[in-house]
PDB file of N, CA, C and O in Angstrom:
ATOM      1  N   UNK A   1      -3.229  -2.183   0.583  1.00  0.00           N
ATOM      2  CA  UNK A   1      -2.854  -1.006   1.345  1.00  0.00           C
ATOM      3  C   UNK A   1      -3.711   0.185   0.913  1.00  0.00           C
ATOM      4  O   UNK A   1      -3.892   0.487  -0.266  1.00  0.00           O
ATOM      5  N   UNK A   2      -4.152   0.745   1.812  1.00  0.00           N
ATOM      6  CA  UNK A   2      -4.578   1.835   1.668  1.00  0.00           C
ATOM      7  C   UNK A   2      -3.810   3.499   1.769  1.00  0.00           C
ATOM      8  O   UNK A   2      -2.852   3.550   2.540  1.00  0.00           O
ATOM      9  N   UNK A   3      -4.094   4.496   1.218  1.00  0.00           N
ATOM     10  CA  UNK A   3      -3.178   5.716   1.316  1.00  0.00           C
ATOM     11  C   UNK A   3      -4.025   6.698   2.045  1.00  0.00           C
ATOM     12  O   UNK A   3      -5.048   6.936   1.402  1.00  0.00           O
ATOM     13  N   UNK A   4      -3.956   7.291   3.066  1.00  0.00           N
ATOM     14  CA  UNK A   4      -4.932   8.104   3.467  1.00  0.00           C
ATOM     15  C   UNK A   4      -3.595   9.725   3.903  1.00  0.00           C
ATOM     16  O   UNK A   4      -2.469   9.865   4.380  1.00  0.00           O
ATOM     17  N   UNK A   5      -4.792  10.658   3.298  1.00  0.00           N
ATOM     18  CA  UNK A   5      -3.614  11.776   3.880  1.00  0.00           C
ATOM     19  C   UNK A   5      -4.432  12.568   4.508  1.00  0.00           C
ATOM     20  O   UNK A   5      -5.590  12.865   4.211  1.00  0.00           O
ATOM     21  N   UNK A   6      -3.463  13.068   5.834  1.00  0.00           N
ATOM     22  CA  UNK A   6      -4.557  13.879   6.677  1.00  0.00           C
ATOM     23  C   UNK A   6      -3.721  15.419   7.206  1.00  0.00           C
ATOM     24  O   UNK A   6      -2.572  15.531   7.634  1.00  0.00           O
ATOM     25  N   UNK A   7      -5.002  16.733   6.943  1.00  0.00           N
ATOM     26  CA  UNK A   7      -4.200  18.280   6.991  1.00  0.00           C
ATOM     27  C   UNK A   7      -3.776  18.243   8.637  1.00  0.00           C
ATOM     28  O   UNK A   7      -4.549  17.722   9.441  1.00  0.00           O
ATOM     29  N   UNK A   8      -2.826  18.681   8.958  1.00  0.00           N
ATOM     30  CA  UNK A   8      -2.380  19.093  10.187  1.00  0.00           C
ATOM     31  C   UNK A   8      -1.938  20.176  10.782  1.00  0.00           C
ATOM     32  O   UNK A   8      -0.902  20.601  10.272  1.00  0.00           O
ATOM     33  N   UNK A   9      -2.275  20.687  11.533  1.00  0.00           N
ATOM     34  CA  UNK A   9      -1.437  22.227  11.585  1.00  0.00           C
ATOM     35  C   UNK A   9      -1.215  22.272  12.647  1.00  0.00           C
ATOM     36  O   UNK A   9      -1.872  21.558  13.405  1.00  0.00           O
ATOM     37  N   UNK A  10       0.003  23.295  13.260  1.00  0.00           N
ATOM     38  CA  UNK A  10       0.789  23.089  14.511  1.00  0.00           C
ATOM     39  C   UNK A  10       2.241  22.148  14.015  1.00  0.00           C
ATOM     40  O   UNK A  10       3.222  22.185  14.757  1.00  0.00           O
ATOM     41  N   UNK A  11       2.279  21.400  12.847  1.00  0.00           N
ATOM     42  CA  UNK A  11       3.797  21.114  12.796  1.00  0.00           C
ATOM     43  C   UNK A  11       4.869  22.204  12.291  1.00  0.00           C
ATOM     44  O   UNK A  11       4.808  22.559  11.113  1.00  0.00           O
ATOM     45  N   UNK A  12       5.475  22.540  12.817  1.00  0.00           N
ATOM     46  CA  UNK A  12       6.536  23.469  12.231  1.00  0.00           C
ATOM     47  C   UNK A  12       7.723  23.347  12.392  1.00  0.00           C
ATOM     48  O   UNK A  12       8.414  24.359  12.268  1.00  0.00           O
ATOM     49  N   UNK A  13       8.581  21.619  12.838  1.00  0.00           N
ATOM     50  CA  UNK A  13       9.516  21.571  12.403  1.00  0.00           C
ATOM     51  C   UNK A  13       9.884  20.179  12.666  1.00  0.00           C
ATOM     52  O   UNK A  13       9.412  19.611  13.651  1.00  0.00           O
ATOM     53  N   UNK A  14      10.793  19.501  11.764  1.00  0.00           N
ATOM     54  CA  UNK A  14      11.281  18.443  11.896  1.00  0.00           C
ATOM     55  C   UNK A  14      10.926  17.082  13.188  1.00  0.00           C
ATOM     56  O   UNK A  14      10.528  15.917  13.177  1.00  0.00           O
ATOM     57  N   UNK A  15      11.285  17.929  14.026  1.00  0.00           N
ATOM     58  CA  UNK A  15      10.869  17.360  14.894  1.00  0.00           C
ATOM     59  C   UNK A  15       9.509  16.799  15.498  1.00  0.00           C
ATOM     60  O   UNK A  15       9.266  15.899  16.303  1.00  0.00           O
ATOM     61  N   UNK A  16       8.539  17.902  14.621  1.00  0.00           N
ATOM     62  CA  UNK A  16       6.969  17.779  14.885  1.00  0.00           C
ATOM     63  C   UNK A  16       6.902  16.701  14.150  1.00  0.00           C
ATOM     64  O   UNK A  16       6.112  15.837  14.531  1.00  0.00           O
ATOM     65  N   UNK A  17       7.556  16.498  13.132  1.00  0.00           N
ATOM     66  CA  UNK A  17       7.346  15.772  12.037  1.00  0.00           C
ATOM     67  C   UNK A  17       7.044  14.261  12.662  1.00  0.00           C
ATOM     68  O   UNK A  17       6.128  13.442  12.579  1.00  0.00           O
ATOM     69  N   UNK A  18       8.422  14.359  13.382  1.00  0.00           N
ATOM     70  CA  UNK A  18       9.135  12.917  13.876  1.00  0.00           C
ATOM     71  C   UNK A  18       7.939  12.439  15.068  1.00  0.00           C
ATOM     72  O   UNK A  18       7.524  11.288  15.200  1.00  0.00           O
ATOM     73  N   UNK A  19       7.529  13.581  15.848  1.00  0.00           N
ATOM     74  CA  UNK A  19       6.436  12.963  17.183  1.00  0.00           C
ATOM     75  C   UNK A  19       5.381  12.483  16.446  1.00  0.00           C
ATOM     76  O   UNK A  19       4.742  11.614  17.040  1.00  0.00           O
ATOM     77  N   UNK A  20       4.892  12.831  15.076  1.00  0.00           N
ATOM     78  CA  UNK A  20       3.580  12.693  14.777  1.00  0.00           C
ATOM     79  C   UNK A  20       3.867  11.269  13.976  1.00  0.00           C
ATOM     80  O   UNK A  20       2.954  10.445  14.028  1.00  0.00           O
ATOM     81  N   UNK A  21       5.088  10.911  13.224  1.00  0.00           N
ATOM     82  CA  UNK A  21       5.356   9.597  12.884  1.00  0.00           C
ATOM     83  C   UNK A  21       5.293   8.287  13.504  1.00  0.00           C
ATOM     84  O   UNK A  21       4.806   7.190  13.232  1.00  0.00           O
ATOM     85  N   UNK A  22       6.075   8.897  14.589  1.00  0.00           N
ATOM     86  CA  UNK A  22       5.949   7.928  15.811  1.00  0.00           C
ATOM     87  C   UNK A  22       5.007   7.508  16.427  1.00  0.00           C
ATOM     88  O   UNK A  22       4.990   6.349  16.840  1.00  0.00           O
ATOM     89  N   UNK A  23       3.932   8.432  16.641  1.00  0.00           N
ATOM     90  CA  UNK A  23       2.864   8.279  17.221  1.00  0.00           C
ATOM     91  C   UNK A  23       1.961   7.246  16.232  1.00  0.00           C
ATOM     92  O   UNK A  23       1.612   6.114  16.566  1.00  0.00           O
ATOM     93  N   UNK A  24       1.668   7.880  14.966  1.00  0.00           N
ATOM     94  CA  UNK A  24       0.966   6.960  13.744  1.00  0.00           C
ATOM     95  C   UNK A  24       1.574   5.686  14.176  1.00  0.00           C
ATOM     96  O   UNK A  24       0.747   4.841  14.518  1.00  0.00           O
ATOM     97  N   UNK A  25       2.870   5.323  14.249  1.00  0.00           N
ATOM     98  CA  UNK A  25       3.315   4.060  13.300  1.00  0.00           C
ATOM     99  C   UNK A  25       3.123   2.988  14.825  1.00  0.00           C
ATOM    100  O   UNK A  25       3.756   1.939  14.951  1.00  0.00           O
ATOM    101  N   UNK A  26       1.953   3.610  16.074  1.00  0.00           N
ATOM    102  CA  UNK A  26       2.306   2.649  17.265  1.00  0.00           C
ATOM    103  C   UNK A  26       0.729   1.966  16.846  1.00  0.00           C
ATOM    104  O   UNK A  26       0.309   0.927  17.355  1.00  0.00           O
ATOM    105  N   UNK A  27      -0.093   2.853  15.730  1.00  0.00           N
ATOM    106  CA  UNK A  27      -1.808   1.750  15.671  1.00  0.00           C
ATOM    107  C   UNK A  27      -1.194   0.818  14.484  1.00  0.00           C
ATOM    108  O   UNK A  27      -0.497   1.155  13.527  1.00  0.00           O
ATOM    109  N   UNK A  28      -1.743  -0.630  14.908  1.00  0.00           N
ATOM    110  CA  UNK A  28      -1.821  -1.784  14.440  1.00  0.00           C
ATOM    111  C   UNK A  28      -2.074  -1.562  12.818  1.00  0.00           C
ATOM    112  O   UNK A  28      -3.122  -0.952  12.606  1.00  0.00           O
ATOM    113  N   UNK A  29      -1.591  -1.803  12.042  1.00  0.00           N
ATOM    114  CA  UNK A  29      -2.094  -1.725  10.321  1.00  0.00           C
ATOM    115  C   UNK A  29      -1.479  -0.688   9.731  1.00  0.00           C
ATOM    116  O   UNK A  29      -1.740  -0.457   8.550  1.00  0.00           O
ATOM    117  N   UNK A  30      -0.746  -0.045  10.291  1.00  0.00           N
ATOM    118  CA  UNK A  30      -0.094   1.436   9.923  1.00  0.00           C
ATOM    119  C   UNK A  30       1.190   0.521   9.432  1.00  0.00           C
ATOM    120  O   UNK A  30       1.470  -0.386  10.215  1.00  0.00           O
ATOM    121  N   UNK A  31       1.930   0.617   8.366  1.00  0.00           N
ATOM    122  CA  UNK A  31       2.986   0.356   7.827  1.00  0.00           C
ATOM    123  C   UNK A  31       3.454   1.467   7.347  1.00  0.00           C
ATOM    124  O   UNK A  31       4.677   1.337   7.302  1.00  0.00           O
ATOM    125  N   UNK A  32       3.159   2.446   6.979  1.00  0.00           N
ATOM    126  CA  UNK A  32       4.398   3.584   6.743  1.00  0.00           C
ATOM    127  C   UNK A  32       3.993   5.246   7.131  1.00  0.00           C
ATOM    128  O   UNK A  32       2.852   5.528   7.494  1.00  0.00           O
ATOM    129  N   UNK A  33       4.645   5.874   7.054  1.00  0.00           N
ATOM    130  CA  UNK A  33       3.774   7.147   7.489  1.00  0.00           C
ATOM    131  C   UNK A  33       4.918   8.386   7.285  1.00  0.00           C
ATOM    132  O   UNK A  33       6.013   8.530   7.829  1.00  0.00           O
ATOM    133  N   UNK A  34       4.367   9.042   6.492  1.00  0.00           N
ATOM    134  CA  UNK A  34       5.351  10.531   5.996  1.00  0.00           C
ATOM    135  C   UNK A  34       4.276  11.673   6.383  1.00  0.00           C
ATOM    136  O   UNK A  34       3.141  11.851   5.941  1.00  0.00           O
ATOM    137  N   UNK A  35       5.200  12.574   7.609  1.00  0.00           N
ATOM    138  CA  UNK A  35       4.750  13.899   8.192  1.00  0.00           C
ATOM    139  C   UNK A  35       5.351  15.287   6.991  1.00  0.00           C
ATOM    140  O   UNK A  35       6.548  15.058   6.815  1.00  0.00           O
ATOM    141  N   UNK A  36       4.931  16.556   6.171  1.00  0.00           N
ATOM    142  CA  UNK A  36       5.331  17.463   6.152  1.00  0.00           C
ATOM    143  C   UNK A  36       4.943  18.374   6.209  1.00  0.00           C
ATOM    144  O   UNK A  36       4.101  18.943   5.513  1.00  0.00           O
ATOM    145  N   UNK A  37       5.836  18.858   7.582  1.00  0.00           N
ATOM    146  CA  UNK A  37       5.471  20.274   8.345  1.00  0.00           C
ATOM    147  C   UNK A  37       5.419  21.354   7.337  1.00  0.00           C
ATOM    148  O   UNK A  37       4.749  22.298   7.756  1.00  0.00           O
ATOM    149  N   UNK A  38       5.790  21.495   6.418  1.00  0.00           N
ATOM    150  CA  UNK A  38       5.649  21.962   4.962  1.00  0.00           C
ATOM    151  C   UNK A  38       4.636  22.702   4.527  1.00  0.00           C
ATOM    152  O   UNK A  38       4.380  23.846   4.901  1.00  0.00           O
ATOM    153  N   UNK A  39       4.023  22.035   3.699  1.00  0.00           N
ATOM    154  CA  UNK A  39       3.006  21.701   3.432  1.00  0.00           C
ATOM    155  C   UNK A  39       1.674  21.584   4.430  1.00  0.00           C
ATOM    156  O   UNK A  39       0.579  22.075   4.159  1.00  0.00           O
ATOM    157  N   UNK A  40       2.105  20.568   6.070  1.00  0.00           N
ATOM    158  CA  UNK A  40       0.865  20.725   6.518  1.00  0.00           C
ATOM    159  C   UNK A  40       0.623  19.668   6.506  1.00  0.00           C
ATOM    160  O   UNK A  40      -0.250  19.412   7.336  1.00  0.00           O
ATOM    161  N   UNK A  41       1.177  18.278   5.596  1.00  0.00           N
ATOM    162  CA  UNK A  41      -0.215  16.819   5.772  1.00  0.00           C
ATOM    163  C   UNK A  41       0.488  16.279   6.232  1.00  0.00           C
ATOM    164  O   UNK A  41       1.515  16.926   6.435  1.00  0.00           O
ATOM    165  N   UNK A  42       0.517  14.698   6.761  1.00  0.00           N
ATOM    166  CA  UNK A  42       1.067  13.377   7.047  1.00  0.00           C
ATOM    167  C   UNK A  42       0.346  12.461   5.883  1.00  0.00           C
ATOM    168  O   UNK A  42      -0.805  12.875   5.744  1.00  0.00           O
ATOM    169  N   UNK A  43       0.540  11.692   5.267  1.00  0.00           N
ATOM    170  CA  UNK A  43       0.385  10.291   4.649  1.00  0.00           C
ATOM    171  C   UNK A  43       0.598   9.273   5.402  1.00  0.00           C
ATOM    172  O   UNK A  43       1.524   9.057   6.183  1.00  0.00           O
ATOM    173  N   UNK A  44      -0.452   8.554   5.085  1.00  0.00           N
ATOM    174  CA  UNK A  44      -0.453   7.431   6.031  1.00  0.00           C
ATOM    175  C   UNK A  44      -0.504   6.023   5.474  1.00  0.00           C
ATOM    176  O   UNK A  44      -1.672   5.639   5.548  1.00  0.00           O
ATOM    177  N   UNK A  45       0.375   4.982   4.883  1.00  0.00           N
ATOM    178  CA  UNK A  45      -0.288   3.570   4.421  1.00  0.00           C
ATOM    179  C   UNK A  45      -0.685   2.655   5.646  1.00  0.00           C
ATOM    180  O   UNK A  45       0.037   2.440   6.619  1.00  0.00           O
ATOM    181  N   UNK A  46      -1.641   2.277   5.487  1.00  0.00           N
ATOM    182  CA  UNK A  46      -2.565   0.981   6.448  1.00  0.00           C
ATOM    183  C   UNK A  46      -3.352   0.245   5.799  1.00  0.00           C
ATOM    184  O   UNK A  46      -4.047   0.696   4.888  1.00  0.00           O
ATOM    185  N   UNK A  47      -3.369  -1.093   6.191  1.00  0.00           N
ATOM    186  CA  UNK A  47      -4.401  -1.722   5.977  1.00  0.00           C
ATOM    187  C   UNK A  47      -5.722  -1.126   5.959  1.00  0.00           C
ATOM    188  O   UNK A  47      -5.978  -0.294   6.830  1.00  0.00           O
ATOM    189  N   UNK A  48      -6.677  -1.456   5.019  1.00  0.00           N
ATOM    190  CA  UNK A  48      -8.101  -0.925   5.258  1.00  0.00           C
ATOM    191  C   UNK A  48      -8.684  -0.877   5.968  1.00  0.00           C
ATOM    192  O   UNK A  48      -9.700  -0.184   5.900  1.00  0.00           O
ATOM    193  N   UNK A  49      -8.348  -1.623   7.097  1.00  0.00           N
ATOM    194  CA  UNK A  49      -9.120  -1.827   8.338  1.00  0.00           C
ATOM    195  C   UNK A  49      -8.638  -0.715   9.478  1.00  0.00           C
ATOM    196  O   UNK A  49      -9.029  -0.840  10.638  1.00  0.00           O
ATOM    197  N   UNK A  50      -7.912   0.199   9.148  1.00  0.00           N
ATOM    198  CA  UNK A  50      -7.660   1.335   9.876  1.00  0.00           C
ATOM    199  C   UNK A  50      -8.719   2.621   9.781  1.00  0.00           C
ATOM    200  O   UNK A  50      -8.552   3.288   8.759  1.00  0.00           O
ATOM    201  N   UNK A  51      -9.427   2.932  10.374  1.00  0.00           N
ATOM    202  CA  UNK A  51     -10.252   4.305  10.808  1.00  0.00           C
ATOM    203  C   UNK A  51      -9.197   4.972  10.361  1.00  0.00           C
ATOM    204  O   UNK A  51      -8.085   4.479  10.550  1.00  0.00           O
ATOM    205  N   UNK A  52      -9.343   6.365   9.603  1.00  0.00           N
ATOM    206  CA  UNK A  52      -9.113   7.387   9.621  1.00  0.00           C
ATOM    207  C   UNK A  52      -9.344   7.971  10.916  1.00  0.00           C
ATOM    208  O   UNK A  52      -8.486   8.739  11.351  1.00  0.00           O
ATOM    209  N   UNK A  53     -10.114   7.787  11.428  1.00  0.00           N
ATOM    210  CA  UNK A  53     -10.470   8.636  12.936  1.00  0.00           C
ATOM    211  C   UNK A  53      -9.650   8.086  13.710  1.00  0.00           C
ATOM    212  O   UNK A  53      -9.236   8.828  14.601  1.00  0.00           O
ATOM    213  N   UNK A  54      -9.074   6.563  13.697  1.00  0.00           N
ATOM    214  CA  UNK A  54      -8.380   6.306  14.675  1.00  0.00           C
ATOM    215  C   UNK A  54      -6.799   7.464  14.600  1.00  0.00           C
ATOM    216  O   UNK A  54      -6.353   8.131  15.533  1.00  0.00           O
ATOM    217  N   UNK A  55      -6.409   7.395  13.589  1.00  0.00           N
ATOM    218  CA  UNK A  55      -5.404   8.250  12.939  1.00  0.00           C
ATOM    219  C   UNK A  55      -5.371   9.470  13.478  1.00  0.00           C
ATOM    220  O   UNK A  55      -4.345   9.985  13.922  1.00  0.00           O
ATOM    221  N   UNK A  56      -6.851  10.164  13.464  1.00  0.00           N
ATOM    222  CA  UNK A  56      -7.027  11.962  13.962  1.00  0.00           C
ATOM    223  C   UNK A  56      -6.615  11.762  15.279  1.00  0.00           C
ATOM    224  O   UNK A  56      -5.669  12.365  15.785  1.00  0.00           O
ATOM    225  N   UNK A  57      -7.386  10.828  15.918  1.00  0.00           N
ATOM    226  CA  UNK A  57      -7.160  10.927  17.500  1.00  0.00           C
ATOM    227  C   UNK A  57      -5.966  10.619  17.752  1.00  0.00           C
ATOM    228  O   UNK A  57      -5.699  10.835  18.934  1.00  0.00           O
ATOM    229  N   UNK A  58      -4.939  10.117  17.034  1.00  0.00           N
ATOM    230  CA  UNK A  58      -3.741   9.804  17.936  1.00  0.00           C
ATOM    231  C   UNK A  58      -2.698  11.322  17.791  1.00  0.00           C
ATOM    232  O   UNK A  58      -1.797  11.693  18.543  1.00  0.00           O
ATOM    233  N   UNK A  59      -3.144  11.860  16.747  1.00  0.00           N
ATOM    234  CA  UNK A  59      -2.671  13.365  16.099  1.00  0.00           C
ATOM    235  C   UNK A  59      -3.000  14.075  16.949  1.00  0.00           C
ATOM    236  O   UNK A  59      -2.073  14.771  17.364  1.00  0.00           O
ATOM    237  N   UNK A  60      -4.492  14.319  17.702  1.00  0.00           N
ATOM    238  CA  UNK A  60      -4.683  14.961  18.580  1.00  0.00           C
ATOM    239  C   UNK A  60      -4.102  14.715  19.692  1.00  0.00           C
ATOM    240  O   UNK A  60      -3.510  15.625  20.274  1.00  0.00           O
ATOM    241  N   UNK A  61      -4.154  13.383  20.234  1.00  0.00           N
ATOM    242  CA  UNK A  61      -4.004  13.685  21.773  1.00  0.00           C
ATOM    243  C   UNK A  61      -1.911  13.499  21.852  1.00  0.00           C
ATOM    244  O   UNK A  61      -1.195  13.129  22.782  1.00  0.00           O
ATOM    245  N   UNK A  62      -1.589  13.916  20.550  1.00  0.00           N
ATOM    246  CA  UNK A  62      -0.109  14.602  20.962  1.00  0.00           C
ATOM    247  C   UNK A  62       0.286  16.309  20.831  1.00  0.00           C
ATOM    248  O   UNK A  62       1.348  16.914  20.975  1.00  0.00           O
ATOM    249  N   UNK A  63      -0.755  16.637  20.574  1.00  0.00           N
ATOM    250  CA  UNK A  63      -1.279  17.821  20.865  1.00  0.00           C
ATOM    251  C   UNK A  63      -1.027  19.189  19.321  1.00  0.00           C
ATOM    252  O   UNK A  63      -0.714  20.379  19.360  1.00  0.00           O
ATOM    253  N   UNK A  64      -1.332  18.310  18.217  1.00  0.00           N
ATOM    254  CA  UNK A  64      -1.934  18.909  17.301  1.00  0.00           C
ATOM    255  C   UNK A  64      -3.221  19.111  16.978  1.00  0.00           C
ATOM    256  O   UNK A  64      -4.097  18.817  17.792  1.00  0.00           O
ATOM    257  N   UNK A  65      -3.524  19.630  15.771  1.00  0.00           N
ATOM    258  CA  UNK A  65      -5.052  20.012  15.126  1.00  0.00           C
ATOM    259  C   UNK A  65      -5.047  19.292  13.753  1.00  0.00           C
ATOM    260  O   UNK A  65      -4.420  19.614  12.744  1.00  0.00           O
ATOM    261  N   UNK A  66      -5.887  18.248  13.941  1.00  0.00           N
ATOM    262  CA  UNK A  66      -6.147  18.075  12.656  1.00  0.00           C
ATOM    263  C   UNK A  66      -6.903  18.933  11.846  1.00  0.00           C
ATOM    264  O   UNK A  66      -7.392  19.820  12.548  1.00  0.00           O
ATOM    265  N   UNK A  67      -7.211  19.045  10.644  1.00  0.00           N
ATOM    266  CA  UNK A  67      -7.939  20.359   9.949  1.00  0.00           C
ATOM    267  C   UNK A  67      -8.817  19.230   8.868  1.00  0.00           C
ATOM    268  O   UNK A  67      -8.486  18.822   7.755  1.00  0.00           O
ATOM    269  N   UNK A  68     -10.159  18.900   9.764  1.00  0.00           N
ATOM    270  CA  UNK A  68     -10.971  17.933   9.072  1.00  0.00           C
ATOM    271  C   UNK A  68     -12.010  18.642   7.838  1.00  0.00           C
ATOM    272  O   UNK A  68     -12.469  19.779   7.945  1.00  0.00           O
ATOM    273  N   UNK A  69     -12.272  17.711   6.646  1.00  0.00           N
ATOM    274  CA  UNK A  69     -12.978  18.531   5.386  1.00  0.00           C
ATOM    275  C   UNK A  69     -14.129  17.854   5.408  1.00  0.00           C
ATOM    276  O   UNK A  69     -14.229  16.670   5.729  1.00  0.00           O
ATOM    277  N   UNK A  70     -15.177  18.701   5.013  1.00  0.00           N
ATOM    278  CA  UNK A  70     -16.586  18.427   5.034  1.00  0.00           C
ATOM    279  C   UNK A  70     -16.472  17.418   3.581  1.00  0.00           C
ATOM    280  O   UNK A  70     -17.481  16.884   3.119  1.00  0.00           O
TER     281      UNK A  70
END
């Protein structure tokens, strides 16, 4: 398993939390996934064979910002 954590902004409440979980836990290899609007990140466990990018894009097109680092 791999741990990948990714910044998010635009969650600000519980509920953001819950769309952005849901959304993660529908790509293939994703076994667990913790959102906090908090803080700002999601954690993600997947198999290695999961893109990080696949991850951004599903964040995006529910209509957050990921906040990607050089």
């Amino acid at each position: 398993m791999k741990e990948t954590i990714i910044k998010v902004k635009g969650m600000v409440c519980n509920g953001c939390e819950n769309r952005v979980q849901n959304a993660l836990k529908t790509i293939d290899g994703v076994s667990d996934v913790v959102a906090d609007h908090n803080k700002g990140i999601v954690t993600v466990n997947a198999k290695e064979e999961v893109a990080k990018s696949v991850m951004e894009e599903k964040i995006e097109d529910i209509g957050f910002e990921v906040i990607k680092e050089d």
